[in-house]
C-alpha positions in Angstrom: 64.0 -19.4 -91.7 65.1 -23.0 -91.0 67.5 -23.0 -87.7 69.4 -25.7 -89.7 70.5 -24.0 -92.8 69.7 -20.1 -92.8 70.6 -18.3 -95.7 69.9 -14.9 -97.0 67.2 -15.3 -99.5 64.9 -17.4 -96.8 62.2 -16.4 -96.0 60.8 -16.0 -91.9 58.8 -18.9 -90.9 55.2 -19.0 -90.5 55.9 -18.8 -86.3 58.5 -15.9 -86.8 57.3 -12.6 -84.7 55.2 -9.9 -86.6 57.8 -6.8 -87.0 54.8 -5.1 -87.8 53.2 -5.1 -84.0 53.4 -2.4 -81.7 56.0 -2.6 -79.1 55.5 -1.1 -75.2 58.9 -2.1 -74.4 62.1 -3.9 -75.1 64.5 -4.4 -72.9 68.1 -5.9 -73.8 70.2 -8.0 -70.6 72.2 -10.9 -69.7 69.6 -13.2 -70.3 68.1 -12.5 -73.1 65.7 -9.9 -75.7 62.3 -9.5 -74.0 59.5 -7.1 -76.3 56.4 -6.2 -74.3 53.7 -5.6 -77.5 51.0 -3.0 -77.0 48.4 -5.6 -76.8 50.0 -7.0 -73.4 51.8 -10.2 -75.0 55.0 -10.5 -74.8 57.9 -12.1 -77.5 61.1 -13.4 -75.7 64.0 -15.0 -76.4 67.4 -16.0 -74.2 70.7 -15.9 -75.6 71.1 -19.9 -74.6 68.4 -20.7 -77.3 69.4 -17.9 -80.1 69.8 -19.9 -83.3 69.9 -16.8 -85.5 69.9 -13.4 -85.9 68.2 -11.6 -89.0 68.1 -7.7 -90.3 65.0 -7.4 -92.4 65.2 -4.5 -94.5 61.8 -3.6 -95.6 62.0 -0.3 -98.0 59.5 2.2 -97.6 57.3 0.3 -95.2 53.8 1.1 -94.6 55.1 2.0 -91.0 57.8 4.5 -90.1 60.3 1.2 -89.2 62.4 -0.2 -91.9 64.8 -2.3 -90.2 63.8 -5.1 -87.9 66.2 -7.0 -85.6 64.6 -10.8 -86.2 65.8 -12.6 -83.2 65.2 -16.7 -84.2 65.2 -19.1 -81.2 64.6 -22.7 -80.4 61.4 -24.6 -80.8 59.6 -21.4 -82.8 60.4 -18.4 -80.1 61.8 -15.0 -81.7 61.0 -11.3 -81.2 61.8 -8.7 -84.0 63.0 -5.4 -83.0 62.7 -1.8 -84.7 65.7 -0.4 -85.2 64.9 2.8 -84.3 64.0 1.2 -80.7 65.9 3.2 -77.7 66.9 -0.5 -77.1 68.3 -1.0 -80.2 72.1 0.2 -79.2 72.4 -2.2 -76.6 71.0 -4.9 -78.8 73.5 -4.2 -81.2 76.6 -3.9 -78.7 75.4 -7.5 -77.5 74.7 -9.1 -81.1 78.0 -8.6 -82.1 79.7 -9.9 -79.4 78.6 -13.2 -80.6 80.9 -15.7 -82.3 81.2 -15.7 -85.8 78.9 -12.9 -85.8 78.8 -11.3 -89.4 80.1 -7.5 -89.1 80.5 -7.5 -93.3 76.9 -8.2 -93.9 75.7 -6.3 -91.0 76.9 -3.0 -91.9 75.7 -3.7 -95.6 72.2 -4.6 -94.1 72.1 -1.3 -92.3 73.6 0.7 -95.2 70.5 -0.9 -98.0 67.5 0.1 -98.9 67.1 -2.9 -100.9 64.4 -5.2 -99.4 66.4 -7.8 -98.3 66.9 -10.4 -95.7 70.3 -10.7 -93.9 71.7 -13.4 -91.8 73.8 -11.8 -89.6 74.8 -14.9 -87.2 73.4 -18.4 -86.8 74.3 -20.7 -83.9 75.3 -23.9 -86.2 78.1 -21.3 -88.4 79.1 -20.0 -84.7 80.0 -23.5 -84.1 81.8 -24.6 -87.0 
């Protein structure tokens, strides 16, 4: 996902978080989306440096999760959250409070089963 010109059918970079790993924690405030993994790292990102915010909709996953929160920020940082994640509802509430935050395409991303990639906001289309 290029911070420059996200668009639906990109793909997550190379850097992007795993949605796969185990999370310990996640916890959702004023500055930003911080996910403790099982393995004791952590993935973090503030809402200064958010340049985008994707739902990946992965249909009949290997895991239980199907929807991931993909949280892009600057220089490679991000964190992917389940969406079944207690912290999920207050990551939501807070997403779309964002400018130019895309409500259309976020209920159809949480309304598919098709495996799909959704930009939901990007900093640059907040700006313009």
């Amino acid at each position: 996902m290029s911070q420059d010109s996200p668009h639906p059918s990109s793909a997550p970079s190379p850097n992007a978080p795993s949605p796969s790993a185990q999370s310990r924690s996640v916890s959702v405030d004023d500055i930003g989306v911080r996910r403790q993994l099982a393995d004791g790292s952590e993935e973090a990102v503030t809402w200064a440096e958010l340049t985008a915010v994707v739902i990946r909709v992965i249909p009949e996953g290997l895991s239980k999760e199907d929807v991931f929160f993909m949280l892009a920020g600057a220089n490679g940082k991000g964190t992917a959250i389940p969406s079944a994640d207690p912290a999920a509802d207050a990551l939501i509430e807070r997403l779309q409070t964002l400018p130019g935050f895309d409500h259309e395409k976020f209920i159809e991303a949480m309304t598919t089963d098709a495996d799909e990639i959704y930009v939901v906001w990007s900093a640059e289309d907040a700006q313009n």
